[in-house]
C-alpha positions in Angstrom: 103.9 91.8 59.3 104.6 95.2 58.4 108.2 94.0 57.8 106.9 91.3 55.6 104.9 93.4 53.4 107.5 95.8 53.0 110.0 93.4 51.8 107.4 92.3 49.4 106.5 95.5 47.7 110.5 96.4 47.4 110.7 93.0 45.3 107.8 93.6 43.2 108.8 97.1 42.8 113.0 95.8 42.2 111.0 93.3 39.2 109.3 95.2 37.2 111.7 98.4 37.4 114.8 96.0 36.0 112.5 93.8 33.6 113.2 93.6 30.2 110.7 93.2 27.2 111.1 89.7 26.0 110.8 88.6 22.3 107.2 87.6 21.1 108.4 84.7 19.9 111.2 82.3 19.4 111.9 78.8 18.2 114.8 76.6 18.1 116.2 73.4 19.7 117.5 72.2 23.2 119.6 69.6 23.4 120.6 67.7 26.6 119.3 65.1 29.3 120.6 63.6 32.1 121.0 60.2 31.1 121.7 59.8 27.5 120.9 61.9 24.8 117.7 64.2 24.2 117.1 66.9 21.6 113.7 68.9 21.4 112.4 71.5 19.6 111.6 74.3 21.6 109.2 77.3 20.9 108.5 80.2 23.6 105.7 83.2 23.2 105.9 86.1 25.5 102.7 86.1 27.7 103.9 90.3 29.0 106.6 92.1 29.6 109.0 89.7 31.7 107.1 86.6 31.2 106.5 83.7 28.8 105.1 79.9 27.8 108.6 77.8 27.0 106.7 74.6 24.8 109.5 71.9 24.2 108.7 68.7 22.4 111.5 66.3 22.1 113.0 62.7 21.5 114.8 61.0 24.2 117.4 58.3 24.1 118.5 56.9 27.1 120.2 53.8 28.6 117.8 51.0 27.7 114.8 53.5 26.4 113.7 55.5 23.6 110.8 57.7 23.9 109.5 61.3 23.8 108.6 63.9 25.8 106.1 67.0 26.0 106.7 69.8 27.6 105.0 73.4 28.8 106.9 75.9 31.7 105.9 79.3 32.6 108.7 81.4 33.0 109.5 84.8 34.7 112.2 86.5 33.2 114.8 89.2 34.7 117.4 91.6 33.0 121.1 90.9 34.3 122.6 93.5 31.9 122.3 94.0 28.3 121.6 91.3 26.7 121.7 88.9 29.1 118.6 87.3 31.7 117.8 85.0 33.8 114.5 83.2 34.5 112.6 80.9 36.6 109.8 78.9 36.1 107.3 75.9 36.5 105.2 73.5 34.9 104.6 69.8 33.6 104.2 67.8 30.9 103.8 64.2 29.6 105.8 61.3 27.9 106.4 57.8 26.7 109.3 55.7 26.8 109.8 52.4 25.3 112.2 49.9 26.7 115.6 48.1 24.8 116.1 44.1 25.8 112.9 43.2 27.1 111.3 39.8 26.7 108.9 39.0 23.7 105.2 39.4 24.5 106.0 42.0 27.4 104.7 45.6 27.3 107.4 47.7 26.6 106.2 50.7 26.8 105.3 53.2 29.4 103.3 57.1 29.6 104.2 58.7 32.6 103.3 62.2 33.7 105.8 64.8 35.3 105.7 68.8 37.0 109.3 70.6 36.4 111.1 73.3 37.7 113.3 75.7 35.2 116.4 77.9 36.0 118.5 79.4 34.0 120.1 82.2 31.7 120.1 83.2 28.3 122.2 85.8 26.3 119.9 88.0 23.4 122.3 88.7 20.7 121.5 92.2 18.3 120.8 89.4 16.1 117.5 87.7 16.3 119.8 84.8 18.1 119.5 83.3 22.0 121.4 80.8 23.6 120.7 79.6 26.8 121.9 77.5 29.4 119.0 75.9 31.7 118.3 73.1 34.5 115.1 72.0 34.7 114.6 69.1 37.7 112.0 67.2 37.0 109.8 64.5 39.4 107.6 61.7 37.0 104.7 59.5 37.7 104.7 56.2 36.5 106.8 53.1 37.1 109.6 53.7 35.6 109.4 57.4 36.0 108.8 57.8 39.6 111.6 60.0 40.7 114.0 63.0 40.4 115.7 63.6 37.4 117.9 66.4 36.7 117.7 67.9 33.3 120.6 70.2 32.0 120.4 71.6 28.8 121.7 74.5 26.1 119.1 76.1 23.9 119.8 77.8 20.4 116.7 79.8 19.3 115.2 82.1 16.9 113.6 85.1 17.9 110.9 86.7 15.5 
């Protein structure tokens, strides 16, 4: 137990001495999806010193579906060096997708709920420019989102 708690304290203690103060704000866009095509416009605020609210709103295209999607992580971030981080996080959000080549006087459409992981790592230029490189899996709730999907994405934002 002793061990344990040990262990614990030197991470805690590893965090906060290597962590990095995060812009206040930044907005931009992230563009990817696994299946298709999805840009969003994303917008983070700094909650502390190494952590932050990542809000992404964005349009989806897809095989046989359009839709969009809402968005909200919490994310821890960590100094590599210089200007570059990494960060984790979690969260959830909620969307609606409407389907291609479905028969007249059938529902099309579908809201579906989802939680999300977030990994990644971002560069902070001496400019007020980040890019980022992030996977974010994702597991939905509804019927036609009712399973794993794999997000990858890059991220071009303005920090102010």
């Amino acid at each position: 137990m002793k061990k344990l708690f040990l262990v614990a304290l030197a991470f805690i203690g590893f965090s906060t001495v290597y962590a990095q103060d995060i812009s206040d704000n930044a907005i931009g866009i992230r563009l990817g999806d696994s299946d298709g095509f999805g840009a969003e416009i994303s917008y983070q605020r700094a909650l502390g010193d190494n952590n932050r609210l990542e809000l992404d709103l964005g349009l989806r295209s897809g095989n046989n579906y359009d839709g969009f999607k809402l968005t909200g992580i919490y994310q821890w971030v960590w100094n590599i060096d210089g200007g570059f981080n990494w960060y984790a996080g979690a969260g959830g959000g909620v969307g609606s997708y409407s389907f291609d080549n479905v028969p007249q006087g059938v529902d099309d459409s579908e809201t579906f709920l989802f939680v999300a992981g977030d990994i990644g790592i971002e560069y902070n230029f001496d400019i007020p420019l980040q890019l980022s490189l992030d996977a974010r899996p994702e597991l939905g709730f509804g019927d036609f989102r009712d399973d794993l999907d794999f997000d990858i994405a890059l991220g071009i934002r303005y920090q102010f």
